[in-house]
C-alpha positions as CSV (number, residue, x, y, z in Angstrom):
1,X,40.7,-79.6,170.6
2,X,44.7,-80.0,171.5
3,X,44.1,-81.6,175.0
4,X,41.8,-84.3,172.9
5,X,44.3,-84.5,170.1
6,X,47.6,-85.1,172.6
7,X,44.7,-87.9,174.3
8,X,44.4,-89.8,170.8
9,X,48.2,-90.0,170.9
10,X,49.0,-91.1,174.1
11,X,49.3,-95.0,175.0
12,X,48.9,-93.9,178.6
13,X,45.2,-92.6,177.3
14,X,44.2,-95.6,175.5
15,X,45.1,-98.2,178.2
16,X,43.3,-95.8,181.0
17,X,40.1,-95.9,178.4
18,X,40.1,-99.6,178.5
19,X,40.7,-100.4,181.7
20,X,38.1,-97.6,182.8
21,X,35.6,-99.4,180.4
22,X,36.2,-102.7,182.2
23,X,35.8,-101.4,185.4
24,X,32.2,-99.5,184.3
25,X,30.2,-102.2,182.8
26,X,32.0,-104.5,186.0
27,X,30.1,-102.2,188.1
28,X,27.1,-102.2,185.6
29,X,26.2,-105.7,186.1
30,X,25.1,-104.8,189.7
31,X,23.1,-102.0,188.1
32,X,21.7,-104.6,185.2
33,X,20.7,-107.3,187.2
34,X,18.7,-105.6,189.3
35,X,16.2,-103.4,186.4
36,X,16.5,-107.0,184.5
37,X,15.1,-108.5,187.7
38,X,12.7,-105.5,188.6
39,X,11.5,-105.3,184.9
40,X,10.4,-108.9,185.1
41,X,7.6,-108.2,187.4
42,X,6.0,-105.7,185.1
43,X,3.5,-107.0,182.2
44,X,5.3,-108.4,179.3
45,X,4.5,-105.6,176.9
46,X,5.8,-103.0,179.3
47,X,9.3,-104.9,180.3
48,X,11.5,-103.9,177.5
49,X,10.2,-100.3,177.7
50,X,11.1,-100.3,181.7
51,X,14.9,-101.3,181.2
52,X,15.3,-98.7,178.3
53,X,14.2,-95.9,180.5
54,X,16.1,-97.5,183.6
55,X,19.4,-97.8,181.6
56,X,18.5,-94.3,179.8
57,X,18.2,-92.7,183.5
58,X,21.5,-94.9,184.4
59,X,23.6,-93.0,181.7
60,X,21.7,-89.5,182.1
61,X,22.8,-89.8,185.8
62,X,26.3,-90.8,185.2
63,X,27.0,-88.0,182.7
64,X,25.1,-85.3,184.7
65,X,27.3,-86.2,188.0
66,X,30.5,-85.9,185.4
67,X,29.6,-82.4,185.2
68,X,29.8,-82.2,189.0
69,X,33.0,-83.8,189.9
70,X,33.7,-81.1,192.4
71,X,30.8,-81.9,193.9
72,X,31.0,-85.7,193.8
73,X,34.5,-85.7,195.1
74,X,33.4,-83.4,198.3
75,X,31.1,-86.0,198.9
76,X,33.3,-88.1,200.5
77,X,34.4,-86.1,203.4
78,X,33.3,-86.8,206.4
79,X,30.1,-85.4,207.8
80,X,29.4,-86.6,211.3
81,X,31.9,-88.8,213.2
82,X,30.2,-91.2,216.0
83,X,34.0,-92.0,217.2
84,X,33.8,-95.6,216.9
85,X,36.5,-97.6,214.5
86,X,37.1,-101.2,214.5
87,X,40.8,-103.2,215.0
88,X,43.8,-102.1,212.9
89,X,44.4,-104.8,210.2
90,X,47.3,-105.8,208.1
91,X,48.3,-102.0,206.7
92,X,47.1,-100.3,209.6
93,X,43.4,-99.4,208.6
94,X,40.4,-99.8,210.9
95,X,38.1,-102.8,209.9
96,X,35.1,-100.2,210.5
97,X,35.0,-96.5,211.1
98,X,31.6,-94.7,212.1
99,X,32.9,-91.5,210.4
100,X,30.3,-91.0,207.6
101,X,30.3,-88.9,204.7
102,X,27.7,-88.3,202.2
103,X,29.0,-91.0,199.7
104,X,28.2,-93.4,202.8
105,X,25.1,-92.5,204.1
106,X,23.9,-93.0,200.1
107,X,25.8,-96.3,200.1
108,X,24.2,-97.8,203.4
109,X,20.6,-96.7,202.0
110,X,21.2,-98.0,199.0
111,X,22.1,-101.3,200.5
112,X,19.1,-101.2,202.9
113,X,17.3,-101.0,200.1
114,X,18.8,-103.8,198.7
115,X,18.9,-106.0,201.2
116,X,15.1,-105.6,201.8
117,X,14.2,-105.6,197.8
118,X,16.0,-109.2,197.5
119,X,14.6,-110.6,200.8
120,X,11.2,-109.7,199.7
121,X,11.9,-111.6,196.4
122,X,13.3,-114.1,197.7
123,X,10.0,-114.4,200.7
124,X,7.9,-114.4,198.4
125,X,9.8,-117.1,195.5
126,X,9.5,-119.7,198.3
127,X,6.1,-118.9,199.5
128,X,3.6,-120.8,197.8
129,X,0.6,-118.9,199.1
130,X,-0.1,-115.4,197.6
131,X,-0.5,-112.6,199.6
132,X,-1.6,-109.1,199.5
133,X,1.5,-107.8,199.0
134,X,2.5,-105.1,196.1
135,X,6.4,-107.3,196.1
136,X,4.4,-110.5,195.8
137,X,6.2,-112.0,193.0
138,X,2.9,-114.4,192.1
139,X,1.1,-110.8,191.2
140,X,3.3,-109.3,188.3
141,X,0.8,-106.9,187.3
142,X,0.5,-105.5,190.7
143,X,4.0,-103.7,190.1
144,X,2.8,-100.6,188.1
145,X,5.2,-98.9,185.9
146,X,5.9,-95.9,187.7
147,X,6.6,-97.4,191.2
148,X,9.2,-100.1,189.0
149,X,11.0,-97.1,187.7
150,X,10.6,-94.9,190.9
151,X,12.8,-97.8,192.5
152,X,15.4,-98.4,189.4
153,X,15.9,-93.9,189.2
154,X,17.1,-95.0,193.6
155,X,19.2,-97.3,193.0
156,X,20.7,-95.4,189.4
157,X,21.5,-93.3,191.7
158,X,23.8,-95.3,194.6
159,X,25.5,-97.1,191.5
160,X,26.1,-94.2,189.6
161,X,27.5,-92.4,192.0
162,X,29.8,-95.5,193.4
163,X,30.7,-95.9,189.1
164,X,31.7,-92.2,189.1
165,X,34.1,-92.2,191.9
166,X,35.6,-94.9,190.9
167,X,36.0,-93.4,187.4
168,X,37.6,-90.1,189.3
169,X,39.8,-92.5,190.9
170,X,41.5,-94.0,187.8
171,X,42.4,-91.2,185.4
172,X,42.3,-87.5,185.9
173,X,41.2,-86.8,182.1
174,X,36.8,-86.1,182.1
175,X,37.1,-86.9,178.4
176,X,38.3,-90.5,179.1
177,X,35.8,-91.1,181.6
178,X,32.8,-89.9,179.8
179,X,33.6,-92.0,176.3
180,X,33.8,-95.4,179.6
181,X,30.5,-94.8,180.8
182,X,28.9,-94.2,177.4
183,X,30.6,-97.2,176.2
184,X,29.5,-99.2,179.4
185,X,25.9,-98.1,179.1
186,X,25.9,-98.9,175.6
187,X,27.0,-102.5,176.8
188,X,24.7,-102.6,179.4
189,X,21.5,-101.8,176.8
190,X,22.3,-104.4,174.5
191,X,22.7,-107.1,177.4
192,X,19.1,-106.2,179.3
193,X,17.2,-108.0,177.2
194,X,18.7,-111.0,176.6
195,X,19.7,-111.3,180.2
196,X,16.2,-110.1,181.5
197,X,15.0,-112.9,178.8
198,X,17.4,-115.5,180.5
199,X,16.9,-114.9,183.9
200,X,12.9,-115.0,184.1
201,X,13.0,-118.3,181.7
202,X,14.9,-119.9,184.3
203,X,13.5,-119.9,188.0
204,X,16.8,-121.3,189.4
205,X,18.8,-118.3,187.8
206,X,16.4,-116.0,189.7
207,X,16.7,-117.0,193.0
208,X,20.7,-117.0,192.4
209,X,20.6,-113.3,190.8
210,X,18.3,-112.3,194.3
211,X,21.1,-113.6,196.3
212,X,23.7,-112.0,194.1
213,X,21.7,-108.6,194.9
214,X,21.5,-109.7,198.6
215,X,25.3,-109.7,198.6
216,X,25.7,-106.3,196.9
217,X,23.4,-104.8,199.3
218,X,25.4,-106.0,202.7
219,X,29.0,-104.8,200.6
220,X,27.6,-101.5,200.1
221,X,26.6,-101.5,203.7
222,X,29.9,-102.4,204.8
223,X,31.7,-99.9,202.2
224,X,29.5,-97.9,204.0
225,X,31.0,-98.1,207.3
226,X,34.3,-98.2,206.0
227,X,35.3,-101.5,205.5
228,X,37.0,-102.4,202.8
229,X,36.1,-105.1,200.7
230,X,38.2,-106.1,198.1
231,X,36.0,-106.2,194.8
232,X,37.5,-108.8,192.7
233,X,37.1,-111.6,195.8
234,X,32.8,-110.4,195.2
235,X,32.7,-110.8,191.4
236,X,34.9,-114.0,191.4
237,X,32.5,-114.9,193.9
238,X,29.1,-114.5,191.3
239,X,31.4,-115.5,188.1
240,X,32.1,-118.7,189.8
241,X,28.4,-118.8,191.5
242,X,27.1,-118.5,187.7
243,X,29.7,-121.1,186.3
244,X,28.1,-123.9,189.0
245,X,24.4,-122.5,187.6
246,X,25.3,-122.2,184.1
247,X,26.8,-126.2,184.2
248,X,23.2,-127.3,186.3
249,X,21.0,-125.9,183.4
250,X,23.1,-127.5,181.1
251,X,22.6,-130.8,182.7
252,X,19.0,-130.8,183.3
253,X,18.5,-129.7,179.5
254,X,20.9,-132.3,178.8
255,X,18.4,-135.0,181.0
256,X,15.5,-133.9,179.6
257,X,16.8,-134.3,175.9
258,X,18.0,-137.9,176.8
259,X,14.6,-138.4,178.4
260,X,13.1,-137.1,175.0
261,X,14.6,-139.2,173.3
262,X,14.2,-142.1,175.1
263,X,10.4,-141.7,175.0
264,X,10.3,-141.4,171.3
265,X,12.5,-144.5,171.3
266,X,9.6,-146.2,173.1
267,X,6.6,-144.9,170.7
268,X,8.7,-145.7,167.4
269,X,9.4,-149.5,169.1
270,X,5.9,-150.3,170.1
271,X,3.6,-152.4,168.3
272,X,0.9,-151.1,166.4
273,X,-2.8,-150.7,167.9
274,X,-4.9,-153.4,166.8
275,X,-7.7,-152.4,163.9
């Protein structure tokens, strides 16, 4: 009670919460975008009941590997070592290094996984034939409810593991970090809907949220193998991917009001049908 106390007090406390809290629903959005996208295939009655269980499993995860920080922190020593490591770059660390730890082999089949989920999406949103396929976007009710959360409960898994190392990374206190990931689960339950809501009412949005999930998946490959990829230069990336998108829907709702308008110009201007 003390230690929790002497954290109340402490400015050094409060700005490590919020910056941790940032940093978690940052990393959520990964998470979000892909149950909101998943969810979308199920039928409409059972979508909102797939992202409450997804997000539920999310935080259940996060706060069950919390209780195994020992554990999580051994997972990244190194298990096997192929000897291979890329050029030195500008402060002396390899581009690539083939010696893998657990945290990596999860990471690279995690975004395997990825990478095929959104290329399958993204096959079958240009495809205009159907096909026989479970993935076949034009055959919503083909994705049952237990194989859609089967495939959120993997991929809980690679984020929440990536969210909790991060969290280890940032503050040393267990109290701080499980008040962030409640908090940033909390966030993340209130935005599924209306995000999951957005995204399949707008076609456009989809295919840009698949690429988004295409790019997480070859990061977390890379991360993977070593390489370090700056995360601010990725999220910049989709913030200012989703500012050009947000300013196109704008302007074709903005066209199709002026087109609106114009046409009940015309009807009000013309003459009357003779009797």
């Amino acid at each position: 009670m003390e230690g929790i106390l002497e954290l109340l007090a402490s400015p050094a406390a409060w700005a490590a919460l919020v910056t941790l809290i940032v940093m978690e629903v940052v990393l959520g959005i990964d998470n979000l975008i892909f149950i909101s996208i998943l969810s979308n295939k199920l039928p409409e009655n059972q979508r909102e009941k797939a992202r409450k269980i997804g997000i539920g499993l999310a935080l259940v995860m996060r706060l069950a590997l919390l209780t195994m920080i020992a554990w999580i922190v051994g997972l990244v020593a190194p298990v096997f070592d192929l000897g291979i490591t890329g050029p030195l770059g500008e402060h002396g660390e390899p581009a690539f290094e083939t010696a893998f730890s657990w945290r990596d082999l999860i990471l690279i089949a995690g975004g395997l996984f990825l990478v095929w989920k959104a290329t399958k999406e993204i096959h079958h949103s240009v495809d205009v034939h159907e096909s026989d396929d479970l993935l076949d976007k034009k055959q919503a009710v083909a994705m049952n409810f237990g194989s859609a959360i089967v495939q959120i409960l993997l991929l809980d898994i690679v984020f929440s593991i990536d969210s909790i190392l991060t969290a280890v990374g940032m503050t040393e206190h267990v109290e701080i970090m499980y008040v962030a990931v409640i908090v940033a689960v909390s966030v993340m339950l209130l935005a599924a809907t209306p995000l999951a809501n957005f995204i399949n009412a707008n076609p456009t949005v989809v295919m840009l949220a698949l690429g988004f999930l295409l790019m997480i998946g070859m990061v977390l490959i890379a991360e993977g193998f070593g390489a370090h990829i700056p995360k601010g230069y990725i999220y910049a990336a989709m913030a200012f991917s989703a500012g050009v998108e947000m300013l196109n829907i704008w302007s074709r709702r903005s066209k199709e009001r002026n087109e609106a308008a114009a046409a009940a110009a015309r009807g009000e201007g013309a003459p009357s049908a003779p009797h």
